[in-house]
N, C-alpha and C positions, 0 to 999 in steps of 0.2 A: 649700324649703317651710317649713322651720323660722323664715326673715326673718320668711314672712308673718302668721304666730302671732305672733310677737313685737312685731310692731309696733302691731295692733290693741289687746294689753294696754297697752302706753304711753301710749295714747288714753285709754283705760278710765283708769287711774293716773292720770293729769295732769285728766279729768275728776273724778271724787271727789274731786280734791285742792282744786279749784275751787270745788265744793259745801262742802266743810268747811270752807273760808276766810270762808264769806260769812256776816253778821253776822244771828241771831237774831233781831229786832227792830222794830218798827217806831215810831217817835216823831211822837206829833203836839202843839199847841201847844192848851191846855183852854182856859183862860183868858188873859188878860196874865201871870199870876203862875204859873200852875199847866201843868206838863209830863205826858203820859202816856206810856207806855212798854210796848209791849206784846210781852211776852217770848213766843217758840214754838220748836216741836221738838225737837229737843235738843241740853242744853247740857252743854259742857264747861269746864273750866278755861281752855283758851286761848277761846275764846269767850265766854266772862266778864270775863276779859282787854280783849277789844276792848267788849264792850256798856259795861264800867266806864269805859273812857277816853270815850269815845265819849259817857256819860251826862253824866260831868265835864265833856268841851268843849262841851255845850249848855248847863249851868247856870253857866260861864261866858260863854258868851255872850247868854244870854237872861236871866240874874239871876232866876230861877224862885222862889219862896218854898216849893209843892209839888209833888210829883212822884209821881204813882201808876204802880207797878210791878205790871204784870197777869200772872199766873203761866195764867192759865186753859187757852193751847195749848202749855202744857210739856209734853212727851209724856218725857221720862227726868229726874229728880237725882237725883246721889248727892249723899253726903254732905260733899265736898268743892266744888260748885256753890253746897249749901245755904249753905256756912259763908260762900262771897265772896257773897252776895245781902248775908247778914246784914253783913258790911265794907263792902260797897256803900254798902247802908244807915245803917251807925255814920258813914262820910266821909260819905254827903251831910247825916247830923245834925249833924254838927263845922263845916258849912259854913252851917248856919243853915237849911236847908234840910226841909219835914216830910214824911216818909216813909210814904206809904199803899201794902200791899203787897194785892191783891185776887185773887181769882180760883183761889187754891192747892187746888190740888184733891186729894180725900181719899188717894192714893196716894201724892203727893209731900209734904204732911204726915205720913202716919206716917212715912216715912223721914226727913226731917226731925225730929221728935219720938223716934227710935230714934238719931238718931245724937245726941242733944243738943243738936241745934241749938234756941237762944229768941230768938226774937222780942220779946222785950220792949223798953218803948220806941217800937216801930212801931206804925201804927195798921193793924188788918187788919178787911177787909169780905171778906163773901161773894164780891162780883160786881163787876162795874165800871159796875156801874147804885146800887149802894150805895153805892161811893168817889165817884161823881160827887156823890151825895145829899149827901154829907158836906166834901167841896170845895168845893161852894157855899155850904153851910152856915157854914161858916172862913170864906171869902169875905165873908162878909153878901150872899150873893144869895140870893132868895128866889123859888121857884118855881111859878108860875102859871099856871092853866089859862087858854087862851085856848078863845076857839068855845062850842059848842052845849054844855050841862050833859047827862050821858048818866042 
């Protein structure tokens, strides 16, 4: 009887292990020049790990000018998460690259701001209805209403 207990948590074990492997993230293409990045759930160190490589080999292969990094569905950082955003962000500044961080929400700011983590240098919005406002803006695209005047 004891097999069949044992085998079930194996399952269990090599599932979670599966969940925790898979990467945070989702990337979509804003403009010709401009990448978005939308971080969720929660992040760890080795998870930071793969979203950093993983941001690297698109802005090598896409040659990006900006990149918004959307913090809005981070459900946990600590302060060692915070610190590789902010080196994220210094390499993709070293690489030519302008760095809009949007969406950080009041929980993971003060922990961020408690452990000393700064952001300076980054450009940070509210939402990602205001980094888009501002990426256009860089761009020289200018935004117009089309239809009926309300």
């Amino acid at each position: 009887m004891e097999k069949n207990t044992k085998a079930p948590e194996a399952k269990v074990a090599i599932s979670r292990k599966k969940i925790g492997g898979e990467v945070p993230m989702a990337v979509s293409e804003i403009t010709d020049r401009c990448l978005y990045s939308g971080l969720f759930g929660t992040l760890d160190s080795a998870r930071m790990k793969v979203i950093t490589d993983k941001i690297l080999d698109l802005l090598t292969a896409t040659g990006i000018e900006i990149i918004i990094i959307n913090l809005a569905n981070v459900d946990v950082i600590d302060s060692a998460v915070a610190s590789h955003l902010v080196r994220l962000g210094d390499t993709l500044k070293l690489t030519g690259v302008e760095v809009m961080f949007c969406g950080i929400m009041p929980q993971v700011a003060q922990i961020m701001i408690t452990a000393g983590i700064e952001m300076k240098g980054f450009r940070i919005t509210r939402d990602l209805k205001s980094a888009l406002k501002e990426v256009f803006t860089l761009q020289g695209f200018k935004l117009v209403r089309v239809g009926p005047e309300e």
